[in-house]
Each structure stands twice: as C-alpha cells, then as structure tokens.
C-alpha positions in Angstrom: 167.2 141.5 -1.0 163.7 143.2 -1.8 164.2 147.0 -2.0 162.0 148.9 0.6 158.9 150.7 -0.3 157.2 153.8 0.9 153.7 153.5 1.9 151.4 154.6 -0.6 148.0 155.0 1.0 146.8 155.5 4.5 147.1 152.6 6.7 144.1 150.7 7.4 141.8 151.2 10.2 142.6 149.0 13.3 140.6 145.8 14.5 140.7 143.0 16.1 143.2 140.0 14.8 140.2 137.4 15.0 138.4 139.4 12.2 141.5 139.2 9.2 142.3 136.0 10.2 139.1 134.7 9.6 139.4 136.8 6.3 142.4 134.8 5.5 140.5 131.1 6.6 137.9 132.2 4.3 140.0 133.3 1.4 142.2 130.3 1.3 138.4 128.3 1.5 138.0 130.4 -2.1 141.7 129.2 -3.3 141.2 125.9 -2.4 137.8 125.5 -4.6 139.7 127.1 -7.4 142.6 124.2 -7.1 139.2 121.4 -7.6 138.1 123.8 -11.0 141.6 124.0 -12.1 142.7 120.9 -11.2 139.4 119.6 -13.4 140.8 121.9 -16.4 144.0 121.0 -16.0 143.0 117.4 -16.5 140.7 118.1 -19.8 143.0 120.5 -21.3 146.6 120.7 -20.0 148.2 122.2 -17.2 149.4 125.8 -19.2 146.2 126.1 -21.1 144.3 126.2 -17.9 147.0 128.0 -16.2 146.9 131.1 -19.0 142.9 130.4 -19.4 142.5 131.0 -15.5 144.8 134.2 -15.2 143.5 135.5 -18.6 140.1 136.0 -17.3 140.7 136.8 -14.0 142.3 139.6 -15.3 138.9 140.6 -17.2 137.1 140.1 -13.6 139.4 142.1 -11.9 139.3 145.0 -14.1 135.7 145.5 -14.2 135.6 145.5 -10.6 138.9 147.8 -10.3 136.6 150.3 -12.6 133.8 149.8 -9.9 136.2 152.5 -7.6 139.0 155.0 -7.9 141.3 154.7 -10.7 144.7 155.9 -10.1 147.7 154.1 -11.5 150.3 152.7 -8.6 153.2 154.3 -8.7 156.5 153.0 -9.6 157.9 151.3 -7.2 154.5 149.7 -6.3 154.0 148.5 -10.0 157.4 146.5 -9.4 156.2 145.0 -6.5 153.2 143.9 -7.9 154.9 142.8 -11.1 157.6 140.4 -8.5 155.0 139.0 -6.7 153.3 137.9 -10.1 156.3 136.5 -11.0 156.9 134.2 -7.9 153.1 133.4 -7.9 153.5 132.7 -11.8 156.2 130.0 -10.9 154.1 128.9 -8.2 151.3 128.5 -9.6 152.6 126.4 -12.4 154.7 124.0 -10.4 151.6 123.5 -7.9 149.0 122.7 -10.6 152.1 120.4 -12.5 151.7 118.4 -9.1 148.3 118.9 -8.9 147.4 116.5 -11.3 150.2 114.2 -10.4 149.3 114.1 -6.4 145.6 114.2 -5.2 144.6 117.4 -3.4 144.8 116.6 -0.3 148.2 115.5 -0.2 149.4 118.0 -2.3 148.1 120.6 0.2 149.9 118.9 2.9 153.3 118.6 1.0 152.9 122.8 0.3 152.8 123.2 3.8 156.3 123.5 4.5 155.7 127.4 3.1 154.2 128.7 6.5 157.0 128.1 8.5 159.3 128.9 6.3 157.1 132.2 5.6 157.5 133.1 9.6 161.0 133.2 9.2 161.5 135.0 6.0 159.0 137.7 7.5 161.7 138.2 10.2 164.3 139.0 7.8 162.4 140.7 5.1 159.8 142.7 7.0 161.4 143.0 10.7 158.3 141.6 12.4 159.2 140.2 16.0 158.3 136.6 15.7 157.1 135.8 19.1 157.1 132.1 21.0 153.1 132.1 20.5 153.5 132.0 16.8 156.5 129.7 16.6 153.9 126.9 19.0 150.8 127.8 16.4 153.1 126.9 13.5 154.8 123.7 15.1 150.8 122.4 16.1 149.9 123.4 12.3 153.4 121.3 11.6 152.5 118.4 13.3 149.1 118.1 12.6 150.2 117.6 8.9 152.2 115.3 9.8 149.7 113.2 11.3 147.9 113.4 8.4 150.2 113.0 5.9 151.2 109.8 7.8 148.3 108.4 7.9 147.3 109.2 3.6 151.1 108.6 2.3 151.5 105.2 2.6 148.7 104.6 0.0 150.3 106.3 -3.0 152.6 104.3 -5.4 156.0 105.9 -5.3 155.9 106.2 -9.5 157.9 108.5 -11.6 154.8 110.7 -12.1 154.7 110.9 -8.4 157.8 111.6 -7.4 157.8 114.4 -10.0 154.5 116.0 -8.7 155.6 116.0 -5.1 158.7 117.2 -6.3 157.0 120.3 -8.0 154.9 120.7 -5.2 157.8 121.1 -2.8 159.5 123.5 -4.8 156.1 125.8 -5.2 156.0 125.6 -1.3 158.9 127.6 -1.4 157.8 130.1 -3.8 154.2 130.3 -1.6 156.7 131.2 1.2 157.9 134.3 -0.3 154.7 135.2 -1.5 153.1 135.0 1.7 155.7 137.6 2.9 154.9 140.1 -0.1 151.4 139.6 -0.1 151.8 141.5 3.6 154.2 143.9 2.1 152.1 144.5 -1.0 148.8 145.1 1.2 150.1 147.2 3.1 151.1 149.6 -0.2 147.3 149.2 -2.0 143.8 148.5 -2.2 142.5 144.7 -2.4 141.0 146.2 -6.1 144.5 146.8 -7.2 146.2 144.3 -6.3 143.7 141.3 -7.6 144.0 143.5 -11.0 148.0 143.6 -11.5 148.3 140.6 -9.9 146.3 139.0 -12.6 147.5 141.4 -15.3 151.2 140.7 -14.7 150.7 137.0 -14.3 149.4 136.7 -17.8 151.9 138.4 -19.1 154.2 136.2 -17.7 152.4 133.2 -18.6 151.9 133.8 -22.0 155.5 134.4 -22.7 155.4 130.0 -23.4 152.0 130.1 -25.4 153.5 129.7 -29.0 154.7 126.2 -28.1 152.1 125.1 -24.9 148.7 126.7 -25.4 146.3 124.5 -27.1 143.2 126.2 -28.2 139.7 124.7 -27.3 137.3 123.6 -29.8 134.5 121.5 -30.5 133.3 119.7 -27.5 136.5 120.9 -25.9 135.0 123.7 -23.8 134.9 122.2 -20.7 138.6 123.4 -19.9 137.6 127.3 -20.6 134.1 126.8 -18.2 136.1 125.5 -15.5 139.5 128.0 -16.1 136.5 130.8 -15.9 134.9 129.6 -12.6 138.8 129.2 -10.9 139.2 132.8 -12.4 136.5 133.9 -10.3 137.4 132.3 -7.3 140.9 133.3 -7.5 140.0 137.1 -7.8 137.4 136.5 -4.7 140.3 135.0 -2.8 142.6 137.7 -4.1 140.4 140.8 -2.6 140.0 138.3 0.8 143.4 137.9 1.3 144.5 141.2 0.8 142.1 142.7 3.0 143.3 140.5 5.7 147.1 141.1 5.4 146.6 144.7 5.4 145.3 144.5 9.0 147.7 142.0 10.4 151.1 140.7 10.8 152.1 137.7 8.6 153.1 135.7 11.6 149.1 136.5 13.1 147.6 135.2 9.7 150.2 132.3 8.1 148.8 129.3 10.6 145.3 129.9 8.9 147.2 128.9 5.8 146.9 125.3 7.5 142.6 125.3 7.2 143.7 124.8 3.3 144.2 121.0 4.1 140.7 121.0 5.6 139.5 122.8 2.8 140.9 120.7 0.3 140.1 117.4 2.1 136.4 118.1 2.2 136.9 119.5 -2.0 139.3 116.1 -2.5 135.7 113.8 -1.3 133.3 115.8 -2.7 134.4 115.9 -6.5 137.4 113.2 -6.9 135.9 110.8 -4.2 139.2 110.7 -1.7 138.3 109.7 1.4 138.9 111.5 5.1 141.0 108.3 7.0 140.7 108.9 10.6 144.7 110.3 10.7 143.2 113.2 8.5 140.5 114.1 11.9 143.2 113.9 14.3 145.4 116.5 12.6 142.8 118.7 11.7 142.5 119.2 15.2 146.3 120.3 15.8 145.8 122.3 12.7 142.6 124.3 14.3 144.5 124.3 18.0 147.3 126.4 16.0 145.0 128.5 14.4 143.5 129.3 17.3 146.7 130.5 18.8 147.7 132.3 16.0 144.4 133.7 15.7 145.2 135.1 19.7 148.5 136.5 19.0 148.5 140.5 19.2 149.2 142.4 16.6 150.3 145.5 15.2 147.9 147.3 13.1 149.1 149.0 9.8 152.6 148.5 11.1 155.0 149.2 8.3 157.6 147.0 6.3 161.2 147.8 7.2 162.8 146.1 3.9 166.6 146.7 3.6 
C-alpha cells in the first residue's frame, strides 16, 4: 500500500478535460518517437547501454531546464515518491525496450495495452477516484480496437523463442506502466512538470547504473550512433515527461488513460516510416474504436486538482 502524501503546492488552475487530454495524446506522440530512437540504439548498441545512455542525458536536459525556474528541493515524502516511481518506470522501461527489439513496435504497443485498464482499476483502490460507466465503455472500445488490430498483425509473427520472450517482457512492463500511470496522477498533483522530468530522470539513472560494471559497453570508434540516438530519445522523453505531467495535474487518471490507446497509432505510423511495417487494413478498423474511446474519455467530467486519498 502507497503511503499518502500531503499536497505540496497549490493545485492547478481548472480547465476543460479536452485540453490535458490532448496534453496526454500529444505526450505519448513524444514517447512513442523516443521508443523508434531507442529502439534504433538499442539495436546498435544493446538494450542497457541505450537504456543508461538515454536516462543519463535526460537527466542533463532536465536539469538545465529545472534551473530555468524556482529551485527548491521537494520535500521528503515527495523525494520518495519520485524515487518509487523511478523505480517502477526503471523496470518498465527495461522489460519494454528487452521486447522492443524482440517484437516490432506496433505489436509491442498493442501487447502493453493491457496497462490502461488495469490502470482504471488500481486508480480506484489507490487514489479513490469514482470510476464511472463512461470510462469503463472508453476503455472496453480502446480494448477492442486492439484487439482488432492485434488480430489482424499477430498471425504473421513466428512464434520463436526470442518472441515469446519479448512478448513475455512486454506483458510484464504493461503491468509496471499500470502502476505508473496511477502515480504519475499522484505525483502531478504534488510538483511542477520541471521537477518531476528532473528526479524522474535523476533516480532512474541511479537505478540503472547499479548493473553498469557487468552490462554497459562503452562506444567508440564508429560506434557513436548508439549515444546520437540514446541523446535524441533523451530529449523526447524529457518533452514527453513535462507533457504528461502537466496533463495529469489537471485531470483524473480515468479522464486521461484511454489516450494511452493513440500510442498504437503513434507507433504504427513510427513502425512504417523507419522499420518499413506495414498498416493491414485490421490496424484502420481499430484505430477507429481506439479514437471512439478517446473521444468518450475525453468527455467524461472531471474533477480539477482533486486530491489523492492514499491509505
């Protein structure tokens, strides 16, 4: 059980739910062209190095623009929470770019989507939102529609060992994404978008590095093209970081989660234009029961700055 947390700054100004859920849509836009760069490093220079490359100097882009603003140190108890969330998102992150490179993208974005439903559910019990029938219908469309799709693009991968192992890791980040989704409300509701894109970076390369004795393998020589690509994903990840945040300070987790779904749009589109995967016509239907959800989730009413009720 999380332990609560007082609020540490003022709550943010009200506004409509259409405006941080489109924050959200385009943040997970950001994310999903920082899986293409780091699923290019990963292939050129390992999964860890990328991994410790990526949060390494995301951590030097999100502390010059956390010196941009106010300065102030969180306070305890939200320096734990940012240092949990970098440790679920640590494991996440890891398993997801293991399957990454295992699993193209767009079926390894519509494996991970298990997470928003299960994120609706754990925001019931962990942050006492309501979860009403209209986001229950926008996550069952979001549901089906990958489904559809994931019908329709399964049937051509080869069941190998490799794959099986990458779908496997992919399932089991899903379930770290779910719990992430559910601080990342928690945790936006206690600081600024600047803070949290710095610890969260920070901490996750603490973490990270922990393995680098026996994984990291320097670059050299011609072998730069794994840093270049960990820096652009560290760019877009801090990008995505501040978008996110932003959004889940103004609205409930159930409001925002079925724009999670846009990712497999996002990373269809990525998947063509640098791996050359191809849109089947099952990937068109269920991007339309993936929109129709985020359109009703995008309608659902919310309540601004509402607090998290953790026991």
């Amino acid at each position: 059980m999380i332990a609560p947390v007082s609020a540490s700054r003022a709550a943010p100004a009200p506004c409509r739910p259409t405006v941080p859920f489109l924050a959200v849509v385009a943040g997970i836009g950001v994310f999903s062209a920082m899986d293409a760069a780091m699923k290019g490093a990963a292939l050129v220079g390992g999964v860890y190095t990328a991994l410790l490359l990526r949060n390494a100097l995301g951590t030097g882009f999100a502390a010059a623009f956390w010196l941009t603003g106010k300065r102030a140190l969180p306070a305890p108890a939200t320096l734990r929470l940012h240092a949990f969330r970098a440790a679920i998102t640590t494991a996440m992150a890891a398993l997801f770019f293991y399957g990454l490179v295992r699993v193209p993208m767009a079926e390894a974005i519509a494996i991970s989507f298990i997470a928003p439903i299960v994120a609706l559910f754990l925001a019931a019990l962990l942050l006492g939102e309501v979860i009403r029938p209209q986001a229950i219908l926008a996550s069952l469309l979001g549901i089906l529609g990958v489904v559809v799709i994931a019908a329709g693009r399964m049937g051509g991968l080869e069941a190998s060992g490799e794959t099986i192992a990458g779908i496997a890791a992919i399932l089991l980040s899903a379930l770290f994404y779910a719990l992430n989704l559910v601080l990342q409300r928690q945790q936006a509701l206690l600081a600024s978008p600047r803070e949290i894109a710095l610890f969260q970076n920070l901490f996750a390369t603490g973490f990270t590095a922990l393995a680098a004795p026996w994984l990291f393998v320097a670059p050299g020589g011609d072998g730069w093209a794994p840093v270049a690509l960990a820096a652009l994903a560290a760019l877009l990840a801090t990008g995505a970081h501040l978008l996110l945040s932003w959004g889940y300070a103004r609205a409930e987790t159930q409001v925002l989660v079925t724009g999670e779904y846009t990712g497999f749009l996002w990373a269809a589109v990525l998947g063509w234009l640098f791996f050359d995967e191809k849109v089947a016509p099952a990937t068109v239907a269920g991007a339309m029961l993936i929109l129709g959800g985020c359109w009703i989730g995008a309608r659902n009413k919310v309540s601004a700055g509402q607090a998290p009720t953790i026991g």
